[in-house]
PLY file of the C-alpha trace (Angstrom):
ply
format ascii 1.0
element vertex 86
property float x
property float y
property float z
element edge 85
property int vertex1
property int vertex2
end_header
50.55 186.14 238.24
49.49 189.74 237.14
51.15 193.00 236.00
52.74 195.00 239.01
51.30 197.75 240.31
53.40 200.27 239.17
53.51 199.37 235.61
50.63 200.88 233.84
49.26 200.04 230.59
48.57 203.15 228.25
46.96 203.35 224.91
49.00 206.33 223.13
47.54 206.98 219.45
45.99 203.41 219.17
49.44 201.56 220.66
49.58 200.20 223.69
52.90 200.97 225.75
53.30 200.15 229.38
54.83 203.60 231.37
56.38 202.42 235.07
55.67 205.12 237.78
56.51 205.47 241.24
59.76 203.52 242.34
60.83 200.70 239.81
64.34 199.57 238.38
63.23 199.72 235.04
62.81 203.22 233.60
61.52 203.35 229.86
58.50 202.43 228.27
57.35 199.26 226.66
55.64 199.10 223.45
52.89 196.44 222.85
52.22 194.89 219.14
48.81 194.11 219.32
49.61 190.37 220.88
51.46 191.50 223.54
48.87 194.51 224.17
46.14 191.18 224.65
48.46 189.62 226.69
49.30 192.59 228.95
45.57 192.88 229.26
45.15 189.50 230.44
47.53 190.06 233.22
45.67 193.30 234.46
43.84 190.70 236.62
45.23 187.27 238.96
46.14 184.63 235.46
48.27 182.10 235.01
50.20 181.26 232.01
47.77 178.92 231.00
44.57 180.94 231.30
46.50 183.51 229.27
46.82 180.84 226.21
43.43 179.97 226.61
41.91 183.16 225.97
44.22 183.56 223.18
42.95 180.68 221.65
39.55 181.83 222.24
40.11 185.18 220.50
42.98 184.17 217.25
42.92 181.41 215.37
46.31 179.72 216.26
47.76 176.70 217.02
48.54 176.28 221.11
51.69 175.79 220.11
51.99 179.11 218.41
49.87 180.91 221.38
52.35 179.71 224.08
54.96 180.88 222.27
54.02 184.14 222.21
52.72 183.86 225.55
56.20 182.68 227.02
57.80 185.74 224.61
55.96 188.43 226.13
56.38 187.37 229.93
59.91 186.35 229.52
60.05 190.10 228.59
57.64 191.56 231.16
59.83 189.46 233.92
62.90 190.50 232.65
61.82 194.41 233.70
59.99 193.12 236.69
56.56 194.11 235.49
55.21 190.68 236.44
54.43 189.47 240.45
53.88 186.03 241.12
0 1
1 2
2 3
3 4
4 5
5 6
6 7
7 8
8 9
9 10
10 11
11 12
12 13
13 14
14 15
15 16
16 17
17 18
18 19
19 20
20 21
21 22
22 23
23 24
24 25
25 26
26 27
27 28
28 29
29 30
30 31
31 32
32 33
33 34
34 35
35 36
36 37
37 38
38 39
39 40
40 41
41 42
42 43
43 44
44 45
45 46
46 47
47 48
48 49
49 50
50 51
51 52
52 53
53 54
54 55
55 56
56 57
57 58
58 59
59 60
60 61
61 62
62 63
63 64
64 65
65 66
66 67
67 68
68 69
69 70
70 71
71 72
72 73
73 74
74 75
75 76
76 77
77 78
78 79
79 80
80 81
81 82
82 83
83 84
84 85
């Protein structure tokens, strides 16, 4: 899975919000805490769910547990505005 083309990750002022352009359903912008900005990251190349847990483990000290929640979280989200392709 990675972030649709279309959906474009944008640092404004030190946040991270994700701007759609061209035709999508979703118009609005997304705003990234600094978790979901890693995540979002992470899916700016071919991942899997997985993969994306692993390299939060790698960079924060959590739990798996804690990691694939947030994981799950952000691309329940990201699907839910069709940001994500499969």
């Amino acid at each position: 899975m990675k972030l649709k083309t279309g959906f474009v990750p944008h640092d404004m002022g030190g946040e991270q919000v994700i701007v759609p352009t061209g035709e999508n359903s979703f118009a609005g912008m997304v705003r990234c805490n600094g978790t979901a900005a890693f995540i979002v990251n992470c899916l700016l190349e071919d991942t899997t769910r997985d993969g994306i847990v692993e390299a939060m483990l790698d960079k924060y000290d959590v739990t798996a547990e804690i990691a694939g929640a947030a994981v799950d979280k952000v691309l329940s989200k990201l699907g839910s505005i069709g940001a994500i392709e499969e």
